[in-house]
DRENPA-3360 file (N, C-alpha, C; in nm, 2 decimals, always signed):
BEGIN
1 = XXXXXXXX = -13.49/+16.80/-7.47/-13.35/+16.80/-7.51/-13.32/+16.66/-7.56 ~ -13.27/+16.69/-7.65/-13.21/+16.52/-7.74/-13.09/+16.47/-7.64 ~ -13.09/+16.29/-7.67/-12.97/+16.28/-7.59/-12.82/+16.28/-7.60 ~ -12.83/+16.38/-7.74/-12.71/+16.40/-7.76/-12.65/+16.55/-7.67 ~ -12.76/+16.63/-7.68/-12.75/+16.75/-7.61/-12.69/+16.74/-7.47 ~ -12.77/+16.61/-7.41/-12.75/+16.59/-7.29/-12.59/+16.59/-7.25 ~ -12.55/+16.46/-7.35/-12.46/+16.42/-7.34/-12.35/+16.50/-7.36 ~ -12.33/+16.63/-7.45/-12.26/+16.70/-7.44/-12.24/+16.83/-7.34;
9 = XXXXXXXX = -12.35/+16.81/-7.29/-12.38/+16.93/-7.12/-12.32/+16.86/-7.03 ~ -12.32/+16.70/-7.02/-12.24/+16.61/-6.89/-12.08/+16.61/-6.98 ~ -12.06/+16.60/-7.07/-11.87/+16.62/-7.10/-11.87/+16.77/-7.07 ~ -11.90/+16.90/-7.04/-11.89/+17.02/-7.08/-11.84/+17.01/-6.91 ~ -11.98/+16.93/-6.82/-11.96/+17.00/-6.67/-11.82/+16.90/-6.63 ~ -11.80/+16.74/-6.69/-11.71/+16.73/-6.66/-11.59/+16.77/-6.67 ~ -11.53/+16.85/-6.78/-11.43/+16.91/-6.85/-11.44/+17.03/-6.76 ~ -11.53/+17.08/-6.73/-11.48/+17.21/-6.59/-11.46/+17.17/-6.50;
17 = XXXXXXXX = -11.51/+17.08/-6.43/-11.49/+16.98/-6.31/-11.31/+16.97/-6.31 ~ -11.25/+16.95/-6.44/-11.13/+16.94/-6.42/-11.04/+17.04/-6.40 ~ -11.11/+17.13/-6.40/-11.07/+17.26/-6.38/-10.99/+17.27/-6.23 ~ -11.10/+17.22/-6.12/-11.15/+17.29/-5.97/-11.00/+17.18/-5.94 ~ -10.90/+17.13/-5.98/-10.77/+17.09/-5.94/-10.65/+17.16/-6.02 ~ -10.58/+17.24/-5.90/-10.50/+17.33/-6.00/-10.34/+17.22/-6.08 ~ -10.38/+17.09/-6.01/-10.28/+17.03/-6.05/-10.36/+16.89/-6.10 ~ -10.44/+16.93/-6.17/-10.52/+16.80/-6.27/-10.47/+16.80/-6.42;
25 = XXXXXXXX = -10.48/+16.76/-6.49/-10.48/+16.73/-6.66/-10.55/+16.88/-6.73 ~ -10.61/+16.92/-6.69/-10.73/+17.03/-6.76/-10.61/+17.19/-6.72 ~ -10.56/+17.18/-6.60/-10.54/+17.29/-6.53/-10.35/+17.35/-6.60 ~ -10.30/+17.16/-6.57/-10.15/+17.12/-6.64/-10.13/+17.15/-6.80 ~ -10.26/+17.11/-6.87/-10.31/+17.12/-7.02/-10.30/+17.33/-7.04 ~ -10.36/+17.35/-6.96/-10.38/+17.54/-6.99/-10.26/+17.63/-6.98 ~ -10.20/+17.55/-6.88/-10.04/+17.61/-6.87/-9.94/+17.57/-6.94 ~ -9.91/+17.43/-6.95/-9.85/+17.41/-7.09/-9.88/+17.52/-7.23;
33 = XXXXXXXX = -9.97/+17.52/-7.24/-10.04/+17.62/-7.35/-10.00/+17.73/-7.35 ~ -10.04/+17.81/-7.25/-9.99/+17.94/-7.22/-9.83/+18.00/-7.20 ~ -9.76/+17.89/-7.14/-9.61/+17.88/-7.18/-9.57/+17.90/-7.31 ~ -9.60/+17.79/-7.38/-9.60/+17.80/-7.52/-9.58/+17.96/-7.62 ~ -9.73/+17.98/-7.56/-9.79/+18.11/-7.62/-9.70/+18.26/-7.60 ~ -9.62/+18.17/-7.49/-9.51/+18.36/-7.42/-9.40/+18.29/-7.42 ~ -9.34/+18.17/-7.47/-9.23/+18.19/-7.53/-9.23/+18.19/-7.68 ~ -9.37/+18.19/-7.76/-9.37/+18.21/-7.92/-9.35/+18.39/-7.90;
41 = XXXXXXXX = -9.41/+18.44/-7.85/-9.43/+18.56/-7.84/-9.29/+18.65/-7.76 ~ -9.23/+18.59/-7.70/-9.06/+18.63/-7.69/-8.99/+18.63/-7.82 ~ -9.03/+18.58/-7.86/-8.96/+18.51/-8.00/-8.98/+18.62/-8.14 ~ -9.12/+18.59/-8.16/-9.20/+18.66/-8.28/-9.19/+18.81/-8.23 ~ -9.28/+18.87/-8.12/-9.27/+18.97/-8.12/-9.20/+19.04/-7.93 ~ -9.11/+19.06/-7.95/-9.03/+19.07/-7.80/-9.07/+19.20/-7.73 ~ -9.12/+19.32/-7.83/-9.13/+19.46/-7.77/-9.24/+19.45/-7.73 ~ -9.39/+19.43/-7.76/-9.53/+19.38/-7.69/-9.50/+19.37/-7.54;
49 = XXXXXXXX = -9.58/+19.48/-7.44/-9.64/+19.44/-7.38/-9.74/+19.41/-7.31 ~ -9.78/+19.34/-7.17/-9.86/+19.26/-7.12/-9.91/+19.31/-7.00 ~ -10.01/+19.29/-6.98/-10.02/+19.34/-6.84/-10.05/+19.17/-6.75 ~ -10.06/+19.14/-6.66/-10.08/+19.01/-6.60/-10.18/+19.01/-6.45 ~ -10.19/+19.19/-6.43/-10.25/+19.17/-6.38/-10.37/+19.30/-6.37 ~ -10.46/+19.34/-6.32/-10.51/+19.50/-6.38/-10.42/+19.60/-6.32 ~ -10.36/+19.60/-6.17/-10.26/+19.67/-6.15/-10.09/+19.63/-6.15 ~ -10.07/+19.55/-6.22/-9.92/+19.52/-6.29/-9.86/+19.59/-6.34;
57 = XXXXXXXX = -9.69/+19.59/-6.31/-9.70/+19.68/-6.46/-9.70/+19.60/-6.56 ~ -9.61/+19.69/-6.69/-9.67/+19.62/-6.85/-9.49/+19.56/-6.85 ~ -9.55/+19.44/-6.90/-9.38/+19.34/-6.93/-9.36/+19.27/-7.02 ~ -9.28/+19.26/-7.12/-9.26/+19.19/-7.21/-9.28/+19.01/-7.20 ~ -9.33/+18.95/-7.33/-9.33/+18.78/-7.24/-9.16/+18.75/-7.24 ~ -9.08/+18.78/-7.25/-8.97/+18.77/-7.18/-8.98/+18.77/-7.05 ~ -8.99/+18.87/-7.01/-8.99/+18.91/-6.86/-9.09/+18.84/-6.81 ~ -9.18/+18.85/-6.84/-9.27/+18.71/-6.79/-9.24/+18.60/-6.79;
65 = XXXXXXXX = -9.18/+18.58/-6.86/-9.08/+18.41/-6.85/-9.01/+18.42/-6.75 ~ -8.92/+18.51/-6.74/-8.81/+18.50/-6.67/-8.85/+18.50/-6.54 ~ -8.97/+18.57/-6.50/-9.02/+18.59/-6.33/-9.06/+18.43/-6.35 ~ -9.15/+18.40/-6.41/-9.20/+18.27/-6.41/-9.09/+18.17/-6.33 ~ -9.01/+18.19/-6.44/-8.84/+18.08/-6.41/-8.79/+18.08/-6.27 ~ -8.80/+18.21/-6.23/-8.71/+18.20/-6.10/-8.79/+18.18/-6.00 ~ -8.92/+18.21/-6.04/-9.04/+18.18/-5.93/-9.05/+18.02/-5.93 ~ -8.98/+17.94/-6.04/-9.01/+17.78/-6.03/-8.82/+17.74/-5.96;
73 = XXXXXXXX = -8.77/+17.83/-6.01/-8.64/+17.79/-5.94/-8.61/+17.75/-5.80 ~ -8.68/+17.87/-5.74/-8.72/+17.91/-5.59/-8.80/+17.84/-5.53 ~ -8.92/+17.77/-5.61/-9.00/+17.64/-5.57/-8.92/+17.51/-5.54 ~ -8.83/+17.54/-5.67/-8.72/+17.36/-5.67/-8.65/+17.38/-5.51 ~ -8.60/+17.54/-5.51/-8.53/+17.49/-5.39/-8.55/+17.48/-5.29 ~ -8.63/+17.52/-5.27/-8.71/+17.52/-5.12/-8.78/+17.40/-5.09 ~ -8.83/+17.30/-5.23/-8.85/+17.19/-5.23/-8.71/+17.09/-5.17 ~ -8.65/+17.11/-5.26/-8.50/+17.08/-5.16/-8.47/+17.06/-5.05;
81 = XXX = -8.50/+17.17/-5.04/-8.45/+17.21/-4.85/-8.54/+17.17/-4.77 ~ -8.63/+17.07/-4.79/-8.76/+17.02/-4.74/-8.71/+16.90/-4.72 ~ -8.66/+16.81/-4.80/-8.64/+16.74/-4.83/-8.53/+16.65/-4.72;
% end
């Protein structure tokens, strides 16, 4: 193996490595993204939809946003109340 080969198998394992933190750069990077991707998709096409999970039901990314939201709402507050 060349050592370029090498070198791109050590960034490959590192870059999953970032993975195994659900609150690292790699993990924060995928959900940013995916946010993105279902509020384009509320937007563009609103009637589509999704399943989220194999037994889910099917939800528009609206609705997926909106559970998302109150599920981070309900994080803030209970963060709060910790506090």
């Amino acid at each position: 193996m060349s050592e370029k080969s090498n070198q791109r198998i050590v960034d490959l394992l590192k870059s999953l490595d970032n993975f195994s933190d659900p609150h690292g750069p790699a993990a924060e990077l995928q959900t940013e993204q995916l946010m993105r991707w279902l509020r384009k998709k509320a937007i563009d096409d609103p009637f589509t939809k999704y399943r989220m999970t194999e037994n889910g039901p099917e939800q528009t990314a609206a609705e997926i946003l909106a559970e998302i939201e109150a599920d981070q709402a309900a994080i803030a507050a209970l963060r709060n109340a910790l506090r």
